[in-house]
C-alpha positions in Angstrom: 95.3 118.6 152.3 97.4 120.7 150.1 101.5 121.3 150.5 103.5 124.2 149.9 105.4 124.2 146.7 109.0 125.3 146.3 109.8 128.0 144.4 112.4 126.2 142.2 109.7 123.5 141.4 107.1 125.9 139.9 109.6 127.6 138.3 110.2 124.7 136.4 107.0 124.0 135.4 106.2 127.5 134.2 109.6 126.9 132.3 108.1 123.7 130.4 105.0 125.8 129.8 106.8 128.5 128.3 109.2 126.3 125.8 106.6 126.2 123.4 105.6 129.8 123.0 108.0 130.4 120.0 106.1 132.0 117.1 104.9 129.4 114.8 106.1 129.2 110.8 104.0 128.3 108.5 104.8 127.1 104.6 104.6 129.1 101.8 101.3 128.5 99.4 101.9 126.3 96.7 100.6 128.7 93.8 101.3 126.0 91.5 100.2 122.9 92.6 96.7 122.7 90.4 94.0 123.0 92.8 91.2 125.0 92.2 89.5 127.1 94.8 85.9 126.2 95.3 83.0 128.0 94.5 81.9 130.6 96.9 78.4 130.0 98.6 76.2 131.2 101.3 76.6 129.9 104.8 73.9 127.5 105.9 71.0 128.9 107.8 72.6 126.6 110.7 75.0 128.9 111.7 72.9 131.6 112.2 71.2 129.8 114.5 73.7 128.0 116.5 75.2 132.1 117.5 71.4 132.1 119.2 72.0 128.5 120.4 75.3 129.4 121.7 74.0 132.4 123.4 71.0 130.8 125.3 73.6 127.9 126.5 75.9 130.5 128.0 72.9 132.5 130.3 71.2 129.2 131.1 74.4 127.9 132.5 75.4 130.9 134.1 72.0 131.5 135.8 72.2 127.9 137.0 75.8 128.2 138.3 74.7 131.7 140.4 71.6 129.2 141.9 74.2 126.5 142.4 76.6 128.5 144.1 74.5 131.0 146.1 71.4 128.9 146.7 71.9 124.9 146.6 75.6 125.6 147.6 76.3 122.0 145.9 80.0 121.3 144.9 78.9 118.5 143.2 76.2 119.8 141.3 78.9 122.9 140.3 80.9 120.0 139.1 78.5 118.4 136.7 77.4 121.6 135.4 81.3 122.4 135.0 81.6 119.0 132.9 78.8 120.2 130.6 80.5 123.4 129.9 83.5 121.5 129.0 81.6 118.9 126.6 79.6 121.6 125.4 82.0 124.3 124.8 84.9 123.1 124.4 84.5 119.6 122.6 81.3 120.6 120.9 82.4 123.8 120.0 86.2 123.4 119.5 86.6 125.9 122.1 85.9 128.6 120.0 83.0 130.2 121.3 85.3 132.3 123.7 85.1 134.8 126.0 88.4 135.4 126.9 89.1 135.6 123.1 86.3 138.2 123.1 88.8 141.0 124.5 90.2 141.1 121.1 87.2 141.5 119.0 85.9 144.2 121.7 89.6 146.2 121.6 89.8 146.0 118.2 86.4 147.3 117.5 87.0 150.0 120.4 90.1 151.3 117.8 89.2 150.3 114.3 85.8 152.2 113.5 85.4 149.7 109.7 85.1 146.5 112.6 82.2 145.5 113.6 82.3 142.3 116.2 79.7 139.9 115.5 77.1 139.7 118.1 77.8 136.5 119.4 81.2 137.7 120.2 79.7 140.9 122.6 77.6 138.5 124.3 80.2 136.5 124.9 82.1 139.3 126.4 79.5 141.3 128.9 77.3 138.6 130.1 79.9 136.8 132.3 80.8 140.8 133.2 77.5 141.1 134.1 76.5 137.9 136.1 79.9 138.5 138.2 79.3 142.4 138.9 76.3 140.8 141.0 77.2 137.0 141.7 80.8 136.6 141.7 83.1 134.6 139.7 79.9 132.5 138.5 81.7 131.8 134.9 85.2 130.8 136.0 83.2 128.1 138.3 81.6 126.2 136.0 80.9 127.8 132.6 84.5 128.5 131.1 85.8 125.4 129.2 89.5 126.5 130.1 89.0 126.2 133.7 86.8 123.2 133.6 89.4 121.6 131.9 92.4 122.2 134.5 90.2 121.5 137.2 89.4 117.6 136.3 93.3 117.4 135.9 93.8 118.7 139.9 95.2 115.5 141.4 97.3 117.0 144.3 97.2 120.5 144.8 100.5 122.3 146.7 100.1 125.6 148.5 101.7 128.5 146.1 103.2 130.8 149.1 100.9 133.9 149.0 103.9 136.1 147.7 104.9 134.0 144.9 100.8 134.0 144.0 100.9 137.7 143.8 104.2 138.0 141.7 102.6 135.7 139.0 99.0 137.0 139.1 101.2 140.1 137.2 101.5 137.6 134.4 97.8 138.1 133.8 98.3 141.8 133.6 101.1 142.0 130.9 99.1 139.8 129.1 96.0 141.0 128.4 98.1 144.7 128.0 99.7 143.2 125.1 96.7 141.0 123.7 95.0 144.4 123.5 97.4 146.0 122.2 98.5 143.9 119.4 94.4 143.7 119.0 93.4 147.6 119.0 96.5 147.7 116.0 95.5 144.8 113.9 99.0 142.9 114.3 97.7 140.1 115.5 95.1 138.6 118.1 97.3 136.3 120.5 94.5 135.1 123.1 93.8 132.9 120.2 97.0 132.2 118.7 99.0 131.0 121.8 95.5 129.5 123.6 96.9 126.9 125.7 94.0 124.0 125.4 92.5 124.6 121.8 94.4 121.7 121.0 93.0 119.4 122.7 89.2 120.8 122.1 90.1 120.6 118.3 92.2 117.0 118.3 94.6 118.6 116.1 97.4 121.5 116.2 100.9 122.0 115.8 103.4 120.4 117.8 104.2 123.8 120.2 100.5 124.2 120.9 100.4 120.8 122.0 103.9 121.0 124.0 102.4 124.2 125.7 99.0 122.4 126.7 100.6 119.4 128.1 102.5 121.8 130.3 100.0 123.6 131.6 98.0 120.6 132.2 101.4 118.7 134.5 101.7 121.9 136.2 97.7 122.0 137.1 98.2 118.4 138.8 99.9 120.0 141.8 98.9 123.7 141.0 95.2 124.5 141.2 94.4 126.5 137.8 97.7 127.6 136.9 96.8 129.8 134.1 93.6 130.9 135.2 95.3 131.9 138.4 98.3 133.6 136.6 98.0 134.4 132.9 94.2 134.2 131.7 93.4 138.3 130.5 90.0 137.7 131.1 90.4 136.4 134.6 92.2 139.7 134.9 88.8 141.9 134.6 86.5 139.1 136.2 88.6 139.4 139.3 88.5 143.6 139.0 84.4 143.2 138.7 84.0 140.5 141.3 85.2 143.1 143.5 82.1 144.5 143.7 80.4 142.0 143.4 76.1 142.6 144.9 76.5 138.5 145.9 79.5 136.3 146.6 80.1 132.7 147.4 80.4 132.5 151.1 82.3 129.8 153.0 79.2 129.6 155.5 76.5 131.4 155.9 76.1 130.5 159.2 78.9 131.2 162.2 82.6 130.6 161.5 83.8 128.4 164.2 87.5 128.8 162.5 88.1 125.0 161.7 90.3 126.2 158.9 89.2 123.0 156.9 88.1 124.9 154.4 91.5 127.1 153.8 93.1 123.8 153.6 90.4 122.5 151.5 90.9 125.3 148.8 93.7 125.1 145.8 93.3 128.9 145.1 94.4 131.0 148.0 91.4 132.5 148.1 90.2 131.8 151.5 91.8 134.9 154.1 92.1 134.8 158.0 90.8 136.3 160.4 92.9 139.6 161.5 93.3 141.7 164.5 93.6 145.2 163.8 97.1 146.4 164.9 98.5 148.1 167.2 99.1 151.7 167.7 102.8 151.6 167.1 102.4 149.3 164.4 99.6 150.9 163.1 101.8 154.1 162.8 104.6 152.2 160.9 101.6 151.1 158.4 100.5 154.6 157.3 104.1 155.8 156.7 104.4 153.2 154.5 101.5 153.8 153.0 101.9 157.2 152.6 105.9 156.3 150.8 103.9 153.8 148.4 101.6 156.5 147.5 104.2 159.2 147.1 105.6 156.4 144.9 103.4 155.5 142.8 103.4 157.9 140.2 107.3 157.4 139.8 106.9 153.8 140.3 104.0 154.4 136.6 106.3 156.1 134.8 109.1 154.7 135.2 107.3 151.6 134.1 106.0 153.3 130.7 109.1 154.4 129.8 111.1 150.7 130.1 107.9 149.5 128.2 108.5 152.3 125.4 112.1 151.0 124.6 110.2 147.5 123.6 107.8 149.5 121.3 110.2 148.3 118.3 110.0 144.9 118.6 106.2 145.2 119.8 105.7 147.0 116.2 107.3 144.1 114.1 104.3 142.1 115.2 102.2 143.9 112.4 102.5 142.9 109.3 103.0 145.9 107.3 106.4 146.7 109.2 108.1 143.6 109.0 107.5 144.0 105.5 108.6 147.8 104.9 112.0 146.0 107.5 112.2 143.1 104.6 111.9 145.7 101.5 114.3 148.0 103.1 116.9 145.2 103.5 116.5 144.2 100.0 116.9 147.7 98.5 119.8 148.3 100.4 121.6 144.4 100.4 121.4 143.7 103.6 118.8 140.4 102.4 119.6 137.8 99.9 117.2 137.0 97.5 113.5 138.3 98.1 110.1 136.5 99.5 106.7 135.6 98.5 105.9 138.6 100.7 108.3 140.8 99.2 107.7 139.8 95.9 104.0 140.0 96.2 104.7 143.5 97.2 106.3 144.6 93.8 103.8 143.2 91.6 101.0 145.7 93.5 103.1 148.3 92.1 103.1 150.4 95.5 105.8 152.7 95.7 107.8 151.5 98.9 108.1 154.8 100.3 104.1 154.8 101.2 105.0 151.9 102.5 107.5 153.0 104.5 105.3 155.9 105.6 102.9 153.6 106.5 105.2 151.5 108.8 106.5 154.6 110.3 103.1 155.5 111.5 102.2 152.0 112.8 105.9 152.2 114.7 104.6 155.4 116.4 101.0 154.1 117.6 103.0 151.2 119.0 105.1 153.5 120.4 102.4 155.3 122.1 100.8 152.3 122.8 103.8 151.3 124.7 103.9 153.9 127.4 100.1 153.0 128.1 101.0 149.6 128.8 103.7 150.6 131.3 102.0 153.2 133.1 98.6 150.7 133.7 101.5 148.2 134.7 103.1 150.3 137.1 99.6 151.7 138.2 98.7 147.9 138.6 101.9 146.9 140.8 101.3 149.9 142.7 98.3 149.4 143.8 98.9 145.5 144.7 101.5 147.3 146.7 99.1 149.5 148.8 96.7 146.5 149.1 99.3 144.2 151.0 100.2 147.1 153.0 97.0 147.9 154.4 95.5 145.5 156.9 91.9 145.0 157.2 90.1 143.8 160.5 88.8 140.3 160.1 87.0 138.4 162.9 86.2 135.2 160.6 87.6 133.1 157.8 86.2 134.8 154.2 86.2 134.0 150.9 88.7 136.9 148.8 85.8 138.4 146.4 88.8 138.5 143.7 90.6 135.3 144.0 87.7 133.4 144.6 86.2 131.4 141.8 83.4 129.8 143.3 84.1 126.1 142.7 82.6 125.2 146.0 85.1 123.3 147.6 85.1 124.8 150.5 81.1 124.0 150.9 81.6 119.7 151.5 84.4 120.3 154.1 82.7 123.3 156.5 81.3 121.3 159.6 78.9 124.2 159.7 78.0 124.0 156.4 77.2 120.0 157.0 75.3 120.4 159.4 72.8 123.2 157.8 72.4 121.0 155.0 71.5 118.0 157.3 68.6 120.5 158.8 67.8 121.0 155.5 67.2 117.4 154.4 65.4 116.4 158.1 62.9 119.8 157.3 62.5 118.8 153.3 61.6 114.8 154.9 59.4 115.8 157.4 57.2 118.4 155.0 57.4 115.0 152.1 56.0 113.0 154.9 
């Protein structure tokens, strides 16, 4: 059984969550200390070959979670395999093999023709794609360490009203914007910097990171996947592909005898009922509206690009090279006391600061640029969610949402219908052993 939750309370806890997202300092080198930087060798043969390893893991789990899901339809057997993605993944591999990380490699590489990602990392990237494009969410289910991890911590899920679900799932959208934004510049890849759980993969981290996992991981007792469902970038395109998805978990493949056992089985919203088409006169109200929403979109996109331009500034001071051409120009003109290693490391180049300044200029005018995209694909992206709620599609059963749903399988031990086939199943499997 799951309860509603109020909106002050998950306020809060997305609050505690976001305490610990202040950027993190780190000490100046000691230049002086007397250590000695070791000797520079070749990387053992080893990890070469655990990319390959690494690789195999990830298709062999996701081809048995597409069987598991389509074909055995076993939430327990989802479960286990989700266990050995977590041990294997993210204990075994520190969480670093990522695929949500991936988006930054990929962007960056899109934008920065001397980058080249490392094979592992592509893989990585398009082979969930791939494996939801025709099976669903097969990787959030039981392959992605992030999920697995939030799942084992569900103790008492609450119902997120279904307004409040959609007004955070735009979260999701800002984020991976910016992640590939920062990314496609060079300023700085923050998937990986601000990744909620590395923490706890790794056993080690600084004191925010560790703040901001323990928050997520209170706030994913009562709410089901918190930041897959709300902030995770790559969740963002699994949901877009699952869309059109070839196969999808269904709740039953048999008749729907509308028990709703299994909506109130699952933590995710993602189970939709059945809907009667409307009628005429409200049917007529529906396509004025949706003909206002369309007429509005395009306003409702730029409008959107140019409030996300005025942050373009602060955006750009998350490169490097411009908050040091902002620290130079200070100095020069005594608005900073003293100088920093930064600064100071500058000078001793012997780089005129005006190329610097140049350079900073140009990076402040990409980010610009860069800017209005982001506000335009999230004013395209509200839009849209906007004409989705408004139009109503004819439903005569209970389904599973192809773009919310994550295949965990939950819904699979509490359909009657679903018992039952899997009772034939075992009576036909003993009579053909016997």
């Amino acid at each position: 059984m799951i309860r509603r939750v109020t909106l002050p309370t998950l306020i809060i806890c997305l609050l505690l969550a976001a305490v610990s997202l202040a950027v993190e300092r780190f000490p100046p080198p000691d230049f002086e200390g007397g250590h000695e930087l070791p000797l520079t060798t070749v990387p053992a043969p080893r990890a070469d070959l655990y990319e390959y390893v690494d690789a195999a893991v990830l298709l062999a789990a996701l081809s048995l979670g597409a069987w598991l899901v389509l074909k055995k339809r076993s939430r327990r057997s989802i479960f286990l395999l989700m266990l050995f993605s977590l041990a294997y993944f993210g204990l075994w591999r520190d969480g670093c093999v990522c695929s949500i990380g991936a988006i930054q490699n990929v962007a960056l590489s899109l934008f920065d023709s001397h980058y080249v990602p490392p094979l592992t990392v592509i893989v990585f990237f398009l082979l969930p794609l791939f494996f939801t494009v025709f099976f669903g969410r097969i990787f959030c289910a039981a392959v992605c360490p992030l999920g697995a991890i939030q799942d084992l911590f569900l103790l008492r899920p609450l119902k997120v009203p279904l307004w409040l679900e959609q007004a955070l799932g735009l979260l999701g959208y800002l984020y991976l914007g910016t992640a590939v934004l920062f990314a496609a510049t060079g300023s700085a890849f923050i998937i990986c910097q601000y990744d909620p759980f590395v923490a706890f993969f790794r056993l080690s981290g600084s004191l925010n990171m560790l703040i901001l996992g323990i928050s997520f991981l209170v706030i994913c007792m009562f709410v089901g996947r918190a930041y897959c469902r709300f902030l995770c970038p790559y969740g963002v395109i699994l949901r877009f592909f699952s869309r059109v998805s070839k196969y999808h978990a269904s709740i039953t493949p048999d008749e729907c005898i509308q028990c709703r056992l299994c909506e109130e089985a699952c933590p995710f919203n993602a189970i939709e009922k059945p809907a009667q088409p409307p009628a005429s006169q409200n049917r007529r109200k529906g396509k004025r509206l949706l003909i206002f929403l369309l007429v509005l979109l395009p306003v409702l996109t730029l409008s959107s690009g140019w409030l996300t331009s005025k942050a373009s500034s602060a955006f750009a001071r998350m490169h490097a090279d411009v908050r040091l051409a902002d620290r130079i120009w200070q100095e020069e003109n005594g608005q900073a006391e003293g100088t920093t290693d930064a600064s100071d490391a500058f000078r001793a180049t012997g780089q005129p600061a005006a190329e610097l300044y140049q350079t900073a200029q140009i990076l402040k005018q990409t980010f610009y640029r860069g800017s209005w995209v982001l506000g335009i694909f999230l004013g395209l992206v509200i839009g849209l969610k906007l004409i989705q709620l408004a139009v109503r599609r004819h439903k005569t059963e209970y389904q599973t949402n192809r773009m919310t749903c994550v295949s965990c399988g939950r819904c699979f031990a509490y359909c009657p219908r679903e018992r039952v086939r899997r009772k034939e199943l075992e009576t036909k499997h003993t009579e053909h052993g016997s």
